[in-house]
Structures are given as C-alpha cells and as structure tokens.
C-alpha positions as CSV (number, residue, x, y, z in Angstrom):
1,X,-10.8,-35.9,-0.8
2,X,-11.1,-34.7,2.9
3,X,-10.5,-32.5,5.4
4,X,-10.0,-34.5,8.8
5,X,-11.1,-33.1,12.0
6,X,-8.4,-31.2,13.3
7,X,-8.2,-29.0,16.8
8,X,-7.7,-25.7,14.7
9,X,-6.4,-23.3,17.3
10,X,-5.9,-23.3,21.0
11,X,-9.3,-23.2,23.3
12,X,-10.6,-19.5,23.6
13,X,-9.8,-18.5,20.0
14,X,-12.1,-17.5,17.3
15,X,-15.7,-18.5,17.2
16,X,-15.0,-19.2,13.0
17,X,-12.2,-22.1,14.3
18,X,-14.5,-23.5,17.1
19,X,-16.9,-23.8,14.1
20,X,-14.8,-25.5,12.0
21,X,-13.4,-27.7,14.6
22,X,-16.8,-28.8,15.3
23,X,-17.5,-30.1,11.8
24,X,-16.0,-33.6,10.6
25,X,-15.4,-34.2,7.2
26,X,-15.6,-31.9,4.3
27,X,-15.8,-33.2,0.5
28,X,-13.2,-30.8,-0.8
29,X,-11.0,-29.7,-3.3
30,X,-10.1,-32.6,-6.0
31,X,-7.9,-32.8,-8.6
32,X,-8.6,-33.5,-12.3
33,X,-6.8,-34.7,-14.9
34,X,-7.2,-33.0,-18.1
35,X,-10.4,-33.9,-20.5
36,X,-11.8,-35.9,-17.9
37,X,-14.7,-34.9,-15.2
38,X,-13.8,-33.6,-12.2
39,X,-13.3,-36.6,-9.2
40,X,-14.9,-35.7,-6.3
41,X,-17.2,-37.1,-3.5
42,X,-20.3,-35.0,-3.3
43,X,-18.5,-31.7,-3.1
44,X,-21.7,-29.9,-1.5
45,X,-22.0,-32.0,1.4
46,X,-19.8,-33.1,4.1
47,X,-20.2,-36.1,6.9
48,X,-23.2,-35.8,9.8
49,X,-25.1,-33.7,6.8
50,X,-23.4,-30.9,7.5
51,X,-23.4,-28.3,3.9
52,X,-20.1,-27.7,2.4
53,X,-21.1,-24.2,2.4
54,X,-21.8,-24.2,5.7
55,X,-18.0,-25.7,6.6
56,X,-16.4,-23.3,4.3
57,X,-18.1,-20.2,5.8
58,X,-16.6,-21.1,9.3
59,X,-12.7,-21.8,7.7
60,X,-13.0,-18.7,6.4
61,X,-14.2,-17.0,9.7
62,X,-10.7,-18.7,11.0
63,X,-8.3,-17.9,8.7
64,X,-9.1,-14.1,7.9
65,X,-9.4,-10.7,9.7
66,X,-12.8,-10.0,10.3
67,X,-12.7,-6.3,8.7
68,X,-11.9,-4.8,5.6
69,X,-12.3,-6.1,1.8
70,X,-12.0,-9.5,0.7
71,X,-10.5,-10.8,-2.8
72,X,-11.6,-14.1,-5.1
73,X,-10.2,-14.7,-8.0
74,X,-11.7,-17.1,-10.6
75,X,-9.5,-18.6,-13.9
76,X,-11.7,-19.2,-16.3
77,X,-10.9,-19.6,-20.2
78,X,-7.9,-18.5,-19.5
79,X,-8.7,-15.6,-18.1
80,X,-8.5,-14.2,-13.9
81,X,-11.0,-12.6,-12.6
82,X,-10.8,-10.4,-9.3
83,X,-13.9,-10.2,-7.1
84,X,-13.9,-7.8,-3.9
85,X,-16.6,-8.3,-1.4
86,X,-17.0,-6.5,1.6
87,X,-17.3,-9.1,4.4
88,X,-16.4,-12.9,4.6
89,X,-20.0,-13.5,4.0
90,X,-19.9,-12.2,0.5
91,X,-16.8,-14.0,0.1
92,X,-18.1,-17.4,1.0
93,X,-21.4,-16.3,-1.3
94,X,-18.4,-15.3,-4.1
95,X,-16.9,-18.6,-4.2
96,X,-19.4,-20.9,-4.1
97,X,-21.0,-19.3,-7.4
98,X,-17.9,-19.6,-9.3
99,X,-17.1,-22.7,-8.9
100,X,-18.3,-24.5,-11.5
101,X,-17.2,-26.3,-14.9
102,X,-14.1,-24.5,-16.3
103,X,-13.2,-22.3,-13.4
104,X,-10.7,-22.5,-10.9
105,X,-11.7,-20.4,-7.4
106,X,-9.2,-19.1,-5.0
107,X,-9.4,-16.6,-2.0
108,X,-6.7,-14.3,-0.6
109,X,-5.2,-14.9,2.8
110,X,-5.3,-11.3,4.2
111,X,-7.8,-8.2,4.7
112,X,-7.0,-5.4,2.2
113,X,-7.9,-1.8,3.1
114,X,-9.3,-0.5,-0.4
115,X,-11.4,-2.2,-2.8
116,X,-9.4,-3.3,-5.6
117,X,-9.5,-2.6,-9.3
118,X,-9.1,-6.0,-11.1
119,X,-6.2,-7.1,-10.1
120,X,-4.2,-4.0,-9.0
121,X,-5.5,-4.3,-5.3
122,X,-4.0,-7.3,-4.7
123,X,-0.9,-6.1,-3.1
124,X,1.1,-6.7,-0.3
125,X,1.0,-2.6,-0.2
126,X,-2.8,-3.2,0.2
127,X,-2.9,-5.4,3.1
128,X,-4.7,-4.6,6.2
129,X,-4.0,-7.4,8.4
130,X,-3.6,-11.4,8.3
131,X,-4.4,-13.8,11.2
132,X,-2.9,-16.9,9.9
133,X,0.3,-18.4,8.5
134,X,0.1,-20.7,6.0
135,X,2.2,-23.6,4.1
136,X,1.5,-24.8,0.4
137,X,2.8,-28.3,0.6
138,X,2.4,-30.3,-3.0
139,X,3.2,-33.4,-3.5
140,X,5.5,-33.3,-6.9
141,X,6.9,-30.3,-8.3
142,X,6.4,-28.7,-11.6
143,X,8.8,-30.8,-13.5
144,X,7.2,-33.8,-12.0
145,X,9.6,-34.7,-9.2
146,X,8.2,-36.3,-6.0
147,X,8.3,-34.2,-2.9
148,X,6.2,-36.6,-0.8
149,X,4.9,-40.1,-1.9
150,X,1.2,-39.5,-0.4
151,X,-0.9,-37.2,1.2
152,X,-0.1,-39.3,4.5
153,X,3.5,-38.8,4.1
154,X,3.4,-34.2,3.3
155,X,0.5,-35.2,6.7
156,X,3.0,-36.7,8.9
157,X,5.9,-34.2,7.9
158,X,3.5,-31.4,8.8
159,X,2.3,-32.1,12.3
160,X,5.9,-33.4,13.2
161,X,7.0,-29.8,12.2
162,X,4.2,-28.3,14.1
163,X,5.0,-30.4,17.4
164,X,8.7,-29.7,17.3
165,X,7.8,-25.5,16.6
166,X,5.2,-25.9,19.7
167,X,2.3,-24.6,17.3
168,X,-0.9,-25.1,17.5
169,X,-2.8,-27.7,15.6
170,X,-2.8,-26.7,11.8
171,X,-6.3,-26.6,10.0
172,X,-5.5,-28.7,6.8
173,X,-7.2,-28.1,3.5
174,X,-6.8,-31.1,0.8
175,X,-6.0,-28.8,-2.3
176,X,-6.2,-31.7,-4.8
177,X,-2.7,-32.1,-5.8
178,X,-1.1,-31.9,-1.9
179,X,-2.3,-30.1,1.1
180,X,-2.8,-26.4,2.2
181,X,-1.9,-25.9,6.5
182,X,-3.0,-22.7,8.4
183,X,-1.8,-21.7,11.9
184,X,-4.5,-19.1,13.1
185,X,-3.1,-16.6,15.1
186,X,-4.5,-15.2,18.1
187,X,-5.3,-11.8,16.9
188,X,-4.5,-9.8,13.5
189,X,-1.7,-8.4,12.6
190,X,-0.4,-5.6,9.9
191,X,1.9,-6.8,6.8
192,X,4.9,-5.2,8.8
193,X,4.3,-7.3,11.8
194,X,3.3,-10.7,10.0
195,X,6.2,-10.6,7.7
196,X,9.4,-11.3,9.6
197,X,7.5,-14.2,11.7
198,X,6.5,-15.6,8.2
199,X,9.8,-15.5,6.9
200,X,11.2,-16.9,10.1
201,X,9.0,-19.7,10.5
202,X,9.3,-21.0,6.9
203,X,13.1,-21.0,7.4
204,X,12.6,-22.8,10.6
205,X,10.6,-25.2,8.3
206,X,12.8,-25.7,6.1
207,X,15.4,-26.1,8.2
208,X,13.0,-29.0,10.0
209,X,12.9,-30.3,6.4
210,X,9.5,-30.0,5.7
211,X,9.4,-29.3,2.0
212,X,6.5,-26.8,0.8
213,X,6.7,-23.7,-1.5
214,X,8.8,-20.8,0.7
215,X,7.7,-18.1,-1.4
216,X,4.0,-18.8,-0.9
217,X,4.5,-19.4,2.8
218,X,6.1,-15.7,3.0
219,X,3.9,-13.8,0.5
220,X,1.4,-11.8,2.4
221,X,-1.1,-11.4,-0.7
222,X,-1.0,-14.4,-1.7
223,X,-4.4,-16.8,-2.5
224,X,-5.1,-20.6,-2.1
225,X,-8.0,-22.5,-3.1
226,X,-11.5,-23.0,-0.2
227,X,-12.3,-26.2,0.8
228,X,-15.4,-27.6,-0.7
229,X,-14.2,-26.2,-4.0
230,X,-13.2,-28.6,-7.1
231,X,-9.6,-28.4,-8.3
232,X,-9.7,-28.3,-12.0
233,X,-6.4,-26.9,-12.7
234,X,-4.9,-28.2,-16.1
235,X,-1.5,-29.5,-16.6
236,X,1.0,-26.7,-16.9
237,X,-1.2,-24.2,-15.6
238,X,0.4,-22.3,-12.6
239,X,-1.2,-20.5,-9.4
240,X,-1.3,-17.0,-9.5
C-alpha cells in the first residue's frame, strides 16, 4: 500500500514537506491478518529508488516541531514501550529498528518539553508545540461496521472536505486498515493555541460528513503509525 504524491503544504513552507513532496511513492504501512505474514510491497524502498527511510525522515520533518523531545512507542508481546529521542533524527533512527516481526511502531504528533518516564510523559500537560492537524479515517469500525467501502472512497471524502475548508493539500499516510491525513501548519503552536482550532475543525468535519475518529483528531498527545512501517495489529487490539 501507498502513499501518492500529494502537494503537502503551500509553496514556502517547511523544507521536511518540500522533501516529501518531492518523493513519489512509498511502500507503507500494511495490514495483516492474524497468523499470516505481513502483506506488503518491499516496505524499504519506495518508487525512483528512493529509501523508505529516506521518505519517512522527511514526513517527519513535516509534521513535527523541530525542537524538543520526541516519543515512539512500540507494542510488542503485549507490551508498550516508550522511547524519547532528542531530535527527529533519533526518531526516524527509533522507528525504523522497531519495526520488525511482532511489533507495532507509532510516533507522537507533538514536541514534549521533558523527557518522559515510560509512559508518564506522554501528556497533553507535556506538550510543547504541534505543527499539524491530523484525521484518523478507518475504514470499518471496531464492531465491524463499514464507514467507507475503499481507500478511494475515505480518499475522495477527504480532499472534498479539504477543498470546501480552503485547506491546504493533506499529506496522506496509508495506515493499513484506512488512511492517516495531516494539514501542516505554517509555524508551531502551544497545546493552548492548537486545541480550539482542533476541536473546531473536526466539528466542521463532521459537520461536512467526513467520518474519522473525533477524539484522535482533537487529542494533542496522541500517536499514529510512520509510513514505511508494517501494520501488524491483531484483531481486537486497540491503538493506544
């Protein structure tokens, strides 16, 4: 599964979206079912030979602040694991280690301003800044239900949503099971700042119709899975 070219943010911005923007296609997150291998096109390469690695370093030079400390956290066995590198290039380094048989990788959306212990850091008290909104669109929910008959469909709903809200062109992350949309903003801002323009844009969402989960769209801390990373959930198991 891919991530298709998309203009990530307005001309100008961030040298991390003008690098992403110039890559094509990136083997990304897959799903798998249960007791089978994980599906996948070669998840460490992406079209024109450009590394996976490579792609996923510059997505998350887009999406986060570029100071303060950085969270991934790894299930694995059952078990979550917080890891807090210092700069995005740790991060990417991070990630890419962990993802391997048996563990599911996700990074947080924001800048904290301490180092966390375990898990505690991950706060919304311990956010710095965020420079991105983002929409976790699946395509069934939990009980199974259909909230979007194909990838195409949650696609369509998505950039009709961002044309009538006058946004700027969404980078779009194939998570496996639906899709993951960031608008970068044009600079950081705090928790306090972000929060009512989060809240207010999923409601305008949702009020569009676009159907995605408001309490991820609104939570400040909360994480999502790189590109370039395998999705190896299993059945029942939630997001943290």
């Amino acid at each position: 599964m891919d991530v298709e070219k998309r203009d990530a943010v307005a001309p100008g911005e961030s040298d991390g979206a003008k690098a992403f923007d110039e890559s094509t296609k990136l083997s990304n997150a897959t799903e798998q079912t249960p007791g089978q291998a994980p599906k996948s096109a070669d998840p460490s390469h992406v079209a024109d030979g450009v590394p996976a690695s490579q792609v996923r370093l510059a997505f998350l030079r887009a999406v986060l602040p570029a100071k303060g400390w950085y969270c991934c956290v790894v299930f694995e066995d059952g078990q979550k694991k917080h890891y807090w590198p210092k700069t995005i290039e740790e991060l990417a380094k991070v990630i890419e280690a962990n993802d391997r048989p048996g563990c599911d990788v996700y990074f947080a959306c924001a800048a904290y301003k301490k180092r966390g212990i375990l898990y505690k850091g991950r706060s919304k008290d311990n956010v710095r800044a965020i420079k991105a909104f983002w929409f976790d669109i699946d395509l069934k929910k939990k009980n199974g239900d259909i909230v979007y008959p194909d990838k195409n469909a949650a696609r369509k709903a998505l950039f009709e949503f961002a044309a009538f809200a006058e946004l700027p062109t969404p980078i779009v992350v194939d998570s496996g099971g639906g899709l993951h949309a960031y608008f970068i903003l044009p600079h950081e801002l705090t928790r306090d700042e972000w929060a009512p323009l989060a809240r207010g844009l999923a409601e305008m969402a949702r009020e569009h119709g676009l159907k995605f989960d408001p309490s991820r769209a609104a939570d400040c801390a909360s994480i999502l899975r790189p590109p370039g990373t395998m999705n190896r959930k299993k059945r029942g198991a939630q997001d943290d």
